[in-house]
KOLBASE-803033 format. One record per residue (C-alpha): residue number from 1; x, y, z. Coordinates in Angstrom, 3 decimals. Example, Ala and Ser with C-alpha at 12.3 -4.5 7.8 and 13.67 -1.06 7.14 Angstrom:
// KOLBASE-803033
1,12.300,-4.500,7.800
2,13.670,-1.060,7.140
//
This chain:
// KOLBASE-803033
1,86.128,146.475,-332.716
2,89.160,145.908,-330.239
3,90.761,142.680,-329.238
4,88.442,141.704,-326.450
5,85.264,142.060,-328.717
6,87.058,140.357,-331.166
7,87.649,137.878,-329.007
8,84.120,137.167,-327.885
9,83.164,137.846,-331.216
10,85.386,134.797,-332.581
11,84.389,132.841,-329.741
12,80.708,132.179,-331.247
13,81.741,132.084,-334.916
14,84.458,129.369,-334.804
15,83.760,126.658,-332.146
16,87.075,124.379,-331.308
17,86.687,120.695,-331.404
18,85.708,119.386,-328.377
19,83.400,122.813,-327.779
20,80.325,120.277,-326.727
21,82.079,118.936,-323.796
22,81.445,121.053,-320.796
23,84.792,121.391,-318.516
24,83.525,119.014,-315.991
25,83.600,116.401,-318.800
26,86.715,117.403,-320.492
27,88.515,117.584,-316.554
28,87.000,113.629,-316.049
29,88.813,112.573,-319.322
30,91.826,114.417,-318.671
31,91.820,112.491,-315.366
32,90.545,109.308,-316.209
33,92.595,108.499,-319.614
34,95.910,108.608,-317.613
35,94.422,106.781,-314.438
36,92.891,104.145,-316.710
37,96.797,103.405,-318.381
38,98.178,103.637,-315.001
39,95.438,101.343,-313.651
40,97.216,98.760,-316.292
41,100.268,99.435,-315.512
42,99.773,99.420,-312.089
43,98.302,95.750,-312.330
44,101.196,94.257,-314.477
45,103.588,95.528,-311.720
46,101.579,94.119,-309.132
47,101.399,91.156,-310.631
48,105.341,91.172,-311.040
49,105.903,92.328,-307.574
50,104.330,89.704,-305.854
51,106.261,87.572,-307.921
52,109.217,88.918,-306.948
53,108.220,88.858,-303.458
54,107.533,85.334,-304.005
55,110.923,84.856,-305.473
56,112.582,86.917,-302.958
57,111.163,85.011,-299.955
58,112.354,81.633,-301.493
59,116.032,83.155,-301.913
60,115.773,83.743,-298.437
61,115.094,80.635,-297.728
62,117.676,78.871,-299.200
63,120.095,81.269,-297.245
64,118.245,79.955,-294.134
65,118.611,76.374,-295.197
66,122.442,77.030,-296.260
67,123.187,78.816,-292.950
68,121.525,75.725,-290.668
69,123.602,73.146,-293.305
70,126.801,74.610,-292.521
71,125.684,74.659,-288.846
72,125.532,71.716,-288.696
73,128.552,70.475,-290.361
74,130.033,73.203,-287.648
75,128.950,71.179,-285.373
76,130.119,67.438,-286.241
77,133.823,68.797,-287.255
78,134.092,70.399,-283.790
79,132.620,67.470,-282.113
80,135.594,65.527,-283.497
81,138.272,68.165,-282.615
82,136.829,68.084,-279.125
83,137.063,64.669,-278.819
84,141.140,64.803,-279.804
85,141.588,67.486,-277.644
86,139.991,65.367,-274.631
87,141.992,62.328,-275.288
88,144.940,64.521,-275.507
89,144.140,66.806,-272.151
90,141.218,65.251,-270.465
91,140.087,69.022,-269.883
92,136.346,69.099,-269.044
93,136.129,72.201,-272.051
94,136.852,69.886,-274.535
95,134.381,67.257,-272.671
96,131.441,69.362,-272.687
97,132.214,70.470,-276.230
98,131.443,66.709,-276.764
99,128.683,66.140,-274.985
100,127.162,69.288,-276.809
101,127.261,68.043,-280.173
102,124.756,65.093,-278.448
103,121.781,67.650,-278.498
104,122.582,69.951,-280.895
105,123.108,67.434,-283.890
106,119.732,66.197,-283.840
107,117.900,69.634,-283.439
108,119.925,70.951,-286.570
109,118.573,67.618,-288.521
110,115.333,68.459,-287.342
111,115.465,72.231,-288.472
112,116.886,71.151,-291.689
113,114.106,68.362,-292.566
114,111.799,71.208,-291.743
115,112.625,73.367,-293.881
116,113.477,71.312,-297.174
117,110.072,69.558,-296.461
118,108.990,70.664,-299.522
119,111.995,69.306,-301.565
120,112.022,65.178,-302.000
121,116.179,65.484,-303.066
122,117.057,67.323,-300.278
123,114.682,65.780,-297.870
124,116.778,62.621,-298.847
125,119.848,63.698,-298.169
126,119.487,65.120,-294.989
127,117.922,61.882,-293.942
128,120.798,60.307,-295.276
129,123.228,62.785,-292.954
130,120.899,62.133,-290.142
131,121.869,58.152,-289.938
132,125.351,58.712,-290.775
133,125.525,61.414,-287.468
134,123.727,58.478,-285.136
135,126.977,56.339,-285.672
136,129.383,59.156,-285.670
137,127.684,60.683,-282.143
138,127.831,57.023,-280.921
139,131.848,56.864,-281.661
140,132.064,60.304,-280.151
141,130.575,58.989,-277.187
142,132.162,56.115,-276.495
143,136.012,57.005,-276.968
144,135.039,60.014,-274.749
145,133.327,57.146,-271.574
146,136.859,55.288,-272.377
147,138.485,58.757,-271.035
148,135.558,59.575,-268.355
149,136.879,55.698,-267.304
150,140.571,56.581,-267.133
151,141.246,54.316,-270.436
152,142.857,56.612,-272.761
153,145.083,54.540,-274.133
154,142.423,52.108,-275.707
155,140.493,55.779,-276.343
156,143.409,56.860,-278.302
157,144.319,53.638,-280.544
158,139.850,53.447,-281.414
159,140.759,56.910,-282.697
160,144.087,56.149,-284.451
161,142.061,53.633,-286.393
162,140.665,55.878,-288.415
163,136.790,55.503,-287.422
164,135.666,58.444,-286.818
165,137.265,59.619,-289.731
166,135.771,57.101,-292.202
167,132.388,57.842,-289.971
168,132.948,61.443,-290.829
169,133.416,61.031,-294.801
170,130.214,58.714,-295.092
171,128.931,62.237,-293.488
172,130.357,64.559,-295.698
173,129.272,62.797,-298.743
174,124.842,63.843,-298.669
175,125.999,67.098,-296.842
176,128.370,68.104,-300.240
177,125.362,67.167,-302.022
178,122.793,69.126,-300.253
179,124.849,72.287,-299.983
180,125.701,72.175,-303.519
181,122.382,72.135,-305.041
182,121.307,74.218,-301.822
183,123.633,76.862,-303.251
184,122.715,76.113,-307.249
185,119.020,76.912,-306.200
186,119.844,80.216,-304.375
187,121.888,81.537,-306.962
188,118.696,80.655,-309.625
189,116.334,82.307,-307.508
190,118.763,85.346,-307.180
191,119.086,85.941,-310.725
192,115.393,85.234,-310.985
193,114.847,88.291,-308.673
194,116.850,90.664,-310.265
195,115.366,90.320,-313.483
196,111.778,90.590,-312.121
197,113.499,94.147,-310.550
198,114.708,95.146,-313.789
199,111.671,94.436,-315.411
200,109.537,96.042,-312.857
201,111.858,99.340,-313.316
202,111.130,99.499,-316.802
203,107.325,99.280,-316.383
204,107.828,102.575,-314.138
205,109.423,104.407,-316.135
206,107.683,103.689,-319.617
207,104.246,104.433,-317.282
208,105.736,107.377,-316.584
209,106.443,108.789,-319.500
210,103.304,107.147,-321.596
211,101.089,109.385,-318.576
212,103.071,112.251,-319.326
213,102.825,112.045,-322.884
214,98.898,111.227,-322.222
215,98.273,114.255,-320.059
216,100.085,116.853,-322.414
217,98.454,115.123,-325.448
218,94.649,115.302,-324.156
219,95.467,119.127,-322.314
220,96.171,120.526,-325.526
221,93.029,118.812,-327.508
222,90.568,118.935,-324.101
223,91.639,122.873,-323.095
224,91.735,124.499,-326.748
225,89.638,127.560,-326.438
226,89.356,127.905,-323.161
227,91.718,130.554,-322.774
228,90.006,132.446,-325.078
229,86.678,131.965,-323.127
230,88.767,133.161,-320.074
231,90.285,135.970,-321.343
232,86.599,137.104,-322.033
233,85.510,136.626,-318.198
234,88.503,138.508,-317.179
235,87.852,141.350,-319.598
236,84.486,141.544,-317.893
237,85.690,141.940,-314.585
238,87.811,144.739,-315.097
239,84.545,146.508,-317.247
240,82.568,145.527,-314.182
241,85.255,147.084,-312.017
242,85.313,150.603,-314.082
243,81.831,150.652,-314.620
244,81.869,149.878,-318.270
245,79.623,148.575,-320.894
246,80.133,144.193,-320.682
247,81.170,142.436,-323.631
248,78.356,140.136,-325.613
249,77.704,137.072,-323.607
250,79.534,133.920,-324.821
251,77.755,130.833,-326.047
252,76.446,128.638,-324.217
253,77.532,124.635,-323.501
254,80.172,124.366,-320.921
255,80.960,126.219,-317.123
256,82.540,129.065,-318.288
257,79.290,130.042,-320.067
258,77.734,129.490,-316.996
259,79.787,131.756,-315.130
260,79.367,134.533,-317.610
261,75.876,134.357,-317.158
262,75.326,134.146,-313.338
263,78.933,137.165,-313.607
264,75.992,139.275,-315.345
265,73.410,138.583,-313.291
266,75.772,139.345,-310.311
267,76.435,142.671,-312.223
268,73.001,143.445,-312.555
269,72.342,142.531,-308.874
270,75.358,145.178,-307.782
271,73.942,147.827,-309.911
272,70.598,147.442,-308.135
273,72.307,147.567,-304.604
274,74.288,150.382,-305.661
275,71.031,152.323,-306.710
276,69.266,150.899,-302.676
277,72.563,151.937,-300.965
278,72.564,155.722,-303.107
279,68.561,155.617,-301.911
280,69.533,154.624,-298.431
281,71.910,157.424,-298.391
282,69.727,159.924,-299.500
283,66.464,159.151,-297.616
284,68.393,158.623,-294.158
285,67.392,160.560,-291.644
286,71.310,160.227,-289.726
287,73.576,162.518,-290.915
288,75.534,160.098,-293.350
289,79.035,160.839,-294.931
290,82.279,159.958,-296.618
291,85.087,162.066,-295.823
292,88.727,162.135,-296.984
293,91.567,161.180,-294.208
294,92.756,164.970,-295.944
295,90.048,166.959,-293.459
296,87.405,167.219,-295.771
297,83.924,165.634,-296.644
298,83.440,164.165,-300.006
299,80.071,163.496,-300.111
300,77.032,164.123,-297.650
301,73.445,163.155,-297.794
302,70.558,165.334,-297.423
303,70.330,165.264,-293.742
304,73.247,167.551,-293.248
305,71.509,170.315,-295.040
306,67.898,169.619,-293.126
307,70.397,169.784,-289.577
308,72.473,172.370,-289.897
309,71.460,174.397,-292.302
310,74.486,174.794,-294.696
311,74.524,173.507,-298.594
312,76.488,170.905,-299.128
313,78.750,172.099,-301.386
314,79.265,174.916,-298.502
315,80.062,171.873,-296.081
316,82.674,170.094,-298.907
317,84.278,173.344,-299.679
318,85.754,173.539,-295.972
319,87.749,171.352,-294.245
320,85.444,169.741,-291.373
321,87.144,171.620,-288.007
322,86.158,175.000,-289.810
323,82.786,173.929,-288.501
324,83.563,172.212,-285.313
325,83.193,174.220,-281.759
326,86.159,175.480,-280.753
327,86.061,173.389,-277.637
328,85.782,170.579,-279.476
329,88.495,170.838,-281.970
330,91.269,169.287,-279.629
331,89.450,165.904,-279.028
332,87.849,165.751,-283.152
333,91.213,165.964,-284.290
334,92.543,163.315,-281.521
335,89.536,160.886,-283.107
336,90.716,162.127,-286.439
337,94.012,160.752,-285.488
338,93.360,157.345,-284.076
339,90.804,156.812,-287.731
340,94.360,157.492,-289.508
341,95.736,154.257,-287.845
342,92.987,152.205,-288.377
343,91.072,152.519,-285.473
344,87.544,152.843,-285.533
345,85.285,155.863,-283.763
346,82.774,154.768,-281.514
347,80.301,157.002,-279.669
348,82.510,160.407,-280.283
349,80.356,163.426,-279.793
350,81.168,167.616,-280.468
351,79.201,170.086,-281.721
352,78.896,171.491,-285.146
353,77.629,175.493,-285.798
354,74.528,175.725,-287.888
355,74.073,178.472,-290.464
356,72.189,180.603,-287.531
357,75.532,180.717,-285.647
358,73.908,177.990,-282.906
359,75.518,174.866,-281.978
360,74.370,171.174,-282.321
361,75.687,168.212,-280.429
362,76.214,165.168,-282.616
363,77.265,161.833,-281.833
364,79.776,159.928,-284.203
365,80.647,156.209,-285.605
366,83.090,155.824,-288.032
367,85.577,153.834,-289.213
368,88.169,153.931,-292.309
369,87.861,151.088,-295.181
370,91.338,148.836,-295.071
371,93.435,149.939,-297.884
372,91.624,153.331,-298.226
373,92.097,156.854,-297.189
374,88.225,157.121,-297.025
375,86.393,157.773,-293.803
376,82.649,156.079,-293.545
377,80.483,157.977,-290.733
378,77.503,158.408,-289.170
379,76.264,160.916,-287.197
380,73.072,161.470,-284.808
381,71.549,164.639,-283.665
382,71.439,164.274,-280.000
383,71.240,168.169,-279.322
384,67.595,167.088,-277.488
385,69.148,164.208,-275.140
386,72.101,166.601,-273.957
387,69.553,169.161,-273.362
388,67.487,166.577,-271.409
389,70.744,165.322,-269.519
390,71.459,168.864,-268.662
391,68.105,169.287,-267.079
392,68.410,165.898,-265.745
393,71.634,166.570,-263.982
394,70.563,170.378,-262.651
395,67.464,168.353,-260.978
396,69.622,165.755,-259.768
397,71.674,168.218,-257.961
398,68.850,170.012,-256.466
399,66.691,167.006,-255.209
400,70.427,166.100,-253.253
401,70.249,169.389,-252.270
402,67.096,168.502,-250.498
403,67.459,165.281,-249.584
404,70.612,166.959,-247.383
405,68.531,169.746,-246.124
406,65.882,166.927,-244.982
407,68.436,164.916,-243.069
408,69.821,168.266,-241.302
409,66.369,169.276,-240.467
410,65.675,165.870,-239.686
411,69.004,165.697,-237.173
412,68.048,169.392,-235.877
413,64.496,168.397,-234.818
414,65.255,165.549,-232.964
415,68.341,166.632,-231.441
416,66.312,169.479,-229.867
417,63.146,167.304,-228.817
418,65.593,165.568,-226.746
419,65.808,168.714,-224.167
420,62.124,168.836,-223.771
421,61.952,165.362,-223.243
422,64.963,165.214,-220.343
423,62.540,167.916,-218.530
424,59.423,166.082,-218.640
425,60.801,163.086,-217.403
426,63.034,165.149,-214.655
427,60.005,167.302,-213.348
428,57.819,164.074,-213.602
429,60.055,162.034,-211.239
430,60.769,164.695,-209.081
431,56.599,164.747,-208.443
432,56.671,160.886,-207.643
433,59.565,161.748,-205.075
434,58.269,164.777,-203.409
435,54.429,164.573,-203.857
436,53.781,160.631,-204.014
437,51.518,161.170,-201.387
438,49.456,163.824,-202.071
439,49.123,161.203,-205.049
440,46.732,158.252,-205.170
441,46.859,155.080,-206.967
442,45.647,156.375,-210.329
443,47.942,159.141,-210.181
444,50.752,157.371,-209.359
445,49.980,154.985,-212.606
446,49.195,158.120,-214.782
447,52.585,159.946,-213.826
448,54.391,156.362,-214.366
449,53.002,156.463,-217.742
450,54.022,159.763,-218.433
451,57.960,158.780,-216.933
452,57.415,155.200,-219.436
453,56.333,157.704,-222.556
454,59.266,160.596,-222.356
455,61.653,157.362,-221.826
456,60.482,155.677,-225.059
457,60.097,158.782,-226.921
458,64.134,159.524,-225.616
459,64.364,156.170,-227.184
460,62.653,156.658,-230.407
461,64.134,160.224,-231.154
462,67.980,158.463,-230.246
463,66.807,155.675,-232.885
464,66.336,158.267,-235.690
465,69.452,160.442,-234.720
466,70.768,156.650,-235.620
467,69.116,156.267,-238.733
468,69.865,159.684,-239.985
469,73.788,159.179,-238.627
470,73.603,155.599,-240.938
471,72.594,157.848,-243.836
472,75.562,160.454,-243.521
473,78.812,158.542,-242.269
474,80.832,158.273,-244.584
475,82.378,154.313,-245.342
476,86.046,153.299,-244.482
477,85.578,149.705,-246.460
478,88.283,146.763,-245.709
479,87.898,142.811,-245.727
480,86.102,142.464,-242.028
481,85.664,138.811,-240.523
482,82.232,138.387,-239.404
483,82.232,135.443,-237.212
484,85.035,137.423,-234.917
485,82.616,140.180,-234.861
486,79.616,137.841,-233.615
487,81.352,136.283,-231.096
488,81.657,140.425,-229.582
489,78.134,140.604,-229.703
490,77.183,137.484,-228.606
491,79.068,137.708,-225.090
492,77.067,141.289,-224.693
493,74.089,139.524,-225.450
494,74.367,136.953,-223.072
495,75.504,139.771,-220.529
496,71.937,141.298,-220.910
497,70.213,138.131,-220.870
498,71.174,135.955,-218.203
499,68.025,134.115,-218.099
500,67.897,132.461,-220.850
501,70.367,130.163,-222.162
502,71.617,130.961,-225.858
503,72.740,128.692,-228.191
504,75.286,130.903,-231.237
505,76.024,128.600,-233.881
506,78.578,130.560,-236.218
507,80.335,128.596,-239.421
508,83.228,129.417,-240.998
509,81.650,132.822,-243.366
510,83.962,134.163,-246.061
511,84.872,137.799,-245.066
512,83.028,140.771,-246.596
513,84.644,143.956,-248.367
514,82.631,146.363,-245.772
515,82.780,149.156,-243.471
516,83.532,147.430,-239.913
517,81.646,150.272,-237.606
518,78.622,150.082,-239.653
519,78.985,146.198,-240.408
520,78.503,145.979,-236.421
521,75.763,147.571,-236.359
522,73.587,145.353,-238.377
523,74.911,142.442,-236.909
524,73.759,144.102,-233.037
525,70.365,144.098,-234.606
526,69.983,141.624,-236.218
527,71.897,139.484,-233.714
528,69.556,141.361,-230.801
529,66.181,141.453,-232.552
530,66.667,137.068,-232.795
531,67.285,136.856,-229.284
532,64.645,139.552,-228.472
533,61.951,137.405,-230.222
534,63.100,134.251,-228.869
535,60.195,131.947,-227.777
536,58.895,132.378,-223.911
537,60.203,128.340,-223.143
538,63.070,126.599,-224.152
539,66.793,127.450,-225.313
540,67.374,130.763,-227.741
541,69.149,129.078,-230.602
542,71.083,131.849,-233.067
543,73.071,130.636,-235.957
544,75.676,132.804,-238.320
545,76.080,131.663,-242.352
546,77.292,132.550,-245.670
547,78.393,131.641,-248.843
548,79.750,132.942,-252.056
549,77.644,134.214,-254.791
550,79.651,135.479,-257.737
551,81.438,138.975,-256.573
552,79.359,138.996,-253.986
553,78.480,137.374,-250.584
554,75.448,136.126,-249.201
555,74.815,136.409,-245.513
556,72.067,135.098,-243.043
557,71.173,135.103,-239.614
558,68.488,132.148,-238.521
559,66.730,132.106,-235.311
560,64.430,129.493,-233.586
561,62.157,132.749,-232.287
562,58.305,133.344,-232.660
563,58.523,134.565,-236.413
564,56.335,136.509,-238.568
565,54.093,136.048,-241.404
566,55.503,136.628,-244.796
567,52.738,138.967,-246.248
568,54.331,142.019,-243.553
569,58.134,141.044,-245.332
570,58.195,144.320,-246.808
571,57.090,146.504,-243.647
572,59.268,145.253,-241.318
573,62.161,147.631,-242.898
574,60.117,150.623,-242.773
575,60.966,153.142,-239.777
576,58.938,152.754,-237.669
577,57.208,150.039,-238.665
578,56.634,147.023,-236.025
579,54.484,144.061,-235.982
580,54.134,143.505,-232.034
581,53.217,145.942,-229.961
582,55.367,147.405,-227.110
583,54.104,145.114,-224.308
584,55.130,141.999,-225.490
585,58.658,143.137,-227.145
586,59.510,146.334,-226.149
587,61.473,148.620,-229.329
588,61.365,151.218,-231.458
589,60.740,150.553,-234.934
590,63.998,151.530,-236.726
591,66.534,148.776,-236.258
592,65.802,147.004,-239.199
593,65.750,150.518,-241.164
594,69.008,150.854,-239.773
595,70.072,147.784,-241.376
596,68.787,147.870,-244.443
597,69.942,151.421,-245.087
598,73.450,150.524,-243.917
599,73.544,147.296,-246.277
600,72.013,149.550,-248.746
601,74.964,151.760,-248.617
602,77.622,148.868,-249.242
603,75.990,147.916,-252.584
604,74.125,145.283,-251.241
605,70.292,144.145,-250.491
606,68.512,142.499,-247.312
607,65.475,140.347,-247.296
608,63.930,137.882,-244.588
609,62.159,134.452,-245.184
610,59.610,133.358,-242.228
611,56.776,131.433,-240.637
612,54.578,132.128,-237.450
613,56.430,129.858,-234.358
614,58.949,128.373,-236.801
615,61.519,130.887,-236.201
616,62.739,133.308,-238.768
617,65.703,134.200,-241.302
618,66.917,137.803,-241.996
619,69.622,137.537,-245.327
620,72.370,140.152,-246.457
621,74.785,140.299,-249.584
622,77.835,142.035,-249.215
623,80.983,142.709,-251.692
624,83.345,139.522,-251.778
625,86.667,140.350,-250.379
626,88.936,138.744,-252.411
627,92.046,139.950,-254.263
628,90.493,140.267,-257.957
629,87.664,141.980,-256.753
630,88.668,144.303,-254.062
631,90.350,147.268,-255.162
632,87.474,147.557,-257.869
633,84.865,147.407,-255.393
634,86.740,150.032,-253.261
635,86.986,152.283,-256.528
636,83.288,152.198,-257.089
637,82.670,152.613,-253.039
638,85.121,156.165,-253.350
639,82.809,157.113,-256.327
640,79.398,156.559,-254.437
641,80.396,158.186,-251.362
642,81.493,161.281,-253.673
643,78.226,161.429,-254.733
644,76.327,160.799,-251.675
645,78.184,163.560,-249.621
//
């Protein structure tokens, strides 16, 4: 048996007194013996303190009543050497000095019987001083009015008679008294303080050392065996830790047994996760491993095998790049590099050679364990999705292909209609010049109709050279002020129409991160098509807005025309695509294809609100051109317009 069975061994055979208490119990009496002593303690030296404070506050006091005593005697004495002085001088100083001692006299007696209310003695004698300084302040008085009079003389021989003197002494008499026992009563109370601080000292610092005493005392009685209970715990831990047999559990009564038991159940609990996370491991279908910061795997789980076709032991027995493609060796051991400082490996794909010499791609998470030179990773087969992305990208490529080949042919055919078209309309007016009258009326409408029809298909084919131009210019993109830009296009507009009277309302729009040729263009048709469909009476009213909307901004352009209903919203962007015929608005179809491809193009959207004969509102968002956003918007601009040419 070694120590730490002995240990637990001993533990149940010999129980220490005290072995009943739990530690909760044996912590509240290790805490509440001391408090309860210093609770007493603490109450005797209350009640001494507050007789001390009592004490203290009554020696203060009688320095209060001391200091306004010999105040007052202050007072009288210079009074009378004023009053010499005067006779002697007649200098106002001295005068006022006098006159002084008239208010202050009685508001020192008043202070004084204030304050010794309490003592009947004193309270006598100051009453006693009080009478005696009427008389002397009436003396004081009257030699100084012989002065104020100009008899000094008569002033001089009242003094020489020794009144004031003998008024004086009848003073001095209660005030010796008063200060005397004044001072015997401070000098009691003094020495009464300093003993209650002495005693209050030595109340300290026997509490002291009684709670120290206390504390050591019930530590050694309330904690014996407890060590020995730890030491056990401790021991377990460290079997835990190698995967070693426990020791016996200990018996049961206080916390510590407690924590053995619920430190076993925890054990238990860890084996059975270790056995889920080994099952885990094994049954995963990812291609799970731990691998050594050295190069090589330490331990795989089936799926390696099933992927790749090598035995494990084959995979542990070479360090990983031996099985990496060689194109892929830089960049694993890059990733390998920036796992070795701590940094974790997300979303890392290469390719790993199967036992049929074939490659497959795998995509990578791992991460190293702080403190360890173990690598935890998981890998995914995505040899299908790269596959699929490959296909993905070779059909991307050759449906751009097309789409470019569509847009030529598209620009080819009705570049060349266009020569046709300048013929028919040339031979047809040269027949209404030169053969008008061989013509009649019907004949003259028909070849009209045929001038009308080349014109609007000239139209129509210059429309979608437009549209297909929109699709293929490449974008120049800077901050562009639109209101500056609408006030151009306004003043043509109102060029064109000088019969009606248009009313532009633009407000102050926050510029737009945009292409400024193409930017025009959607504001000529947009800013046309409202004054196009402008009701037949009354003023054309037009008005410009915009606000900010996160990184981007929103646009509008509101009109006061005839409107359309909501259910054709979508249509109305289509080429082609018109809801009133050509008699009432003449156009082609495409200007509002023209827009939305071009707003299209800048990352944005367009979309129209309406209502029959209430006017209608086309809206467009546009990149915000602001300094936090504008060079990124610009990068991803450079990148679409790769891809689009």
């Amino acid at each position: 048996m070694n120590e730490a069975e002995g240990a637990g061994a001993g533990e149940r055979a010999m129980k220490p007194a005290g072995a009943s208490l739990t530690i909760r119990r044996k912590g509240f009496l290790l805490i509440a013996i001391p408090l309860v002593a210093q609770f007493v303690f603490g109450i005797v030296l209350l009640v001494i303190s507050r007789k001390g404070v009592e004490v203290h506050d009554w020696e203060l006091h009688s320095q209060q009543v001391l200091s306004r005593a010999y105040g007052l005697k202050a007072s009288l004495l210079m009074a009378q050497t004023s009053l010499r002085g005067y006779v002697l001088t007649q200098k106002a100083d001295f005068r006022a000095q006098c006159a002084r001692a008239e208010t202050e006299v009685p508001a020192e007696i008043a202070a004084l019987l204030h304050l010794v209310s309490d003592n009947p003695g004193q309270t006598r004698l100051v009453v006693q001083m009080a009478r005696t300084s009427v008389d002397f302040i009436k003396f004081q008085n009257d030699c100084a009015s012989l002065v104020d009079q100009g008899r000094t003389a008569e002033a001089s021989d009242r003094i020489g008679q020794q009144t004031g003197n003998r008024l004086m002494d009848r003073f001095l008499v209660p005030m010796n008294e008063f200060l005397s026992e004044e001072e015997r009563l401070a000098n009691a109370r003094h020495s009464q303080a300093y003993a209650l601080n002495r005693m209050a000292y030595f109340i300290v610092t026997g509490g002291l050392i009684l709670n120290v005493v206390l504390v050591a005392i019930l530590t050694a009685v309330l904690t014996r065996g407890i060590n020995r209970r730890l030491y056990v715990l401790s021991e377990n831990a460290q079997r835990l830790a190698k995967r070693q047999p426990l020791l016996p559990p200990l018996s049961p009564g206080d916390e510590i047994a407690e924590v053995d038991r619920v430190f076993r159940e925890m054990a238990v609990a860890l084996k059975r996760a270790e056995e889920g996370l080994d099952r885990f491991f094994t049954i995963s279908l990812d291609l799970l491993c731990i691998a050594g910061l050295d190069g090589y795997f330490k331990r795989l789980n089936p799926a390696w095998e099933a992927t790749l076709g090598h035995s494990n032991e084959e995979l542990c027995a070479h360090p990983w790049l031996y099985f990496v493609h060689p194109d892929d060796v830089e960049k694993t051991i890059a990733e390998g590099q920036k796992l070795a400082e701590g940094m974790p490996a997300i979303r890392f794909e290469n390719r790993y050679r199967c036992a049929d010499g074939s490659y497959r791609w795998l995509l990578w998470n791992a991460a190293t364990a702080a403190g360890s030179d173990l690598i935890y990773a998981a890998a995914t087969d995505i040899t299908e999705v790269k596959r699929f992305q490959q296909s993905l990208a070779e059909r991307n490529t050759a449906l751009q292909a097309a789409n470019r080949d569509l847009e030529s042919f598209s620009y080819t055919v009705s570049h060349d209609l266009r020569a046709p078209l300048r013929a028919i309309d040339g031979y047809a007016r040269i027949v209404e010049e030169d053969y008008a009258g061989a013509l009649d009326e019907e004949g003259l409408r028909l070849l009209s109709v045929v001038r009308s029809e080349s014109r609007r298909m000239g139209a129509l084919i210059d429309d979608l050279l437009a549209f297909s131009r929109f699709g293929r210019q490449s974008l120049t993109v800077s901050p562009v002020e639109l209101r500056q830009l609408c006030e151009e296009i306004m003043r043509e507009i109102r060029t064109r129409r000088p019969d009606r009277v248009i009313d532009f309302v633009c407000a102050d729009v926050p510029p737009a991160l945009a292409d400024r040729t193409t930017l025009r263009q959607v504001l000529v048709n947009l800013l046309t098509n409202a004054a196009k469909y402008a009701k037949p009476e009354g003023d054309i009213h037009i008005e410009l807005g915009g606000q900010r909307d996160e990184a981007h901004n929103i646009y509008w352009v509101r009109d006061n025309g005839i409107g359309f209903d909501m259910r054709y919203a979508e249509k109305i962007f289509g080429v082609f695509q018109r809801l009133h015929n050509d008699v009432q608005f003449e156009g082609t179809g495409v200007g509002l294809a023209i827009v939305e491809r071009i707003i299209t193009r800048h990352g944005g959207r367009v979309w129209a609100e309406s209502e029959p004969g209430k006017g209608a509102t086309f809206f467009f968002s546009l990149p915000a051109a602001d300094d936090q956003t504008s060079d990124v918007r610009r990068s991803e601009w450079q990148q679409r317009e790769a891809v689009h040419e």
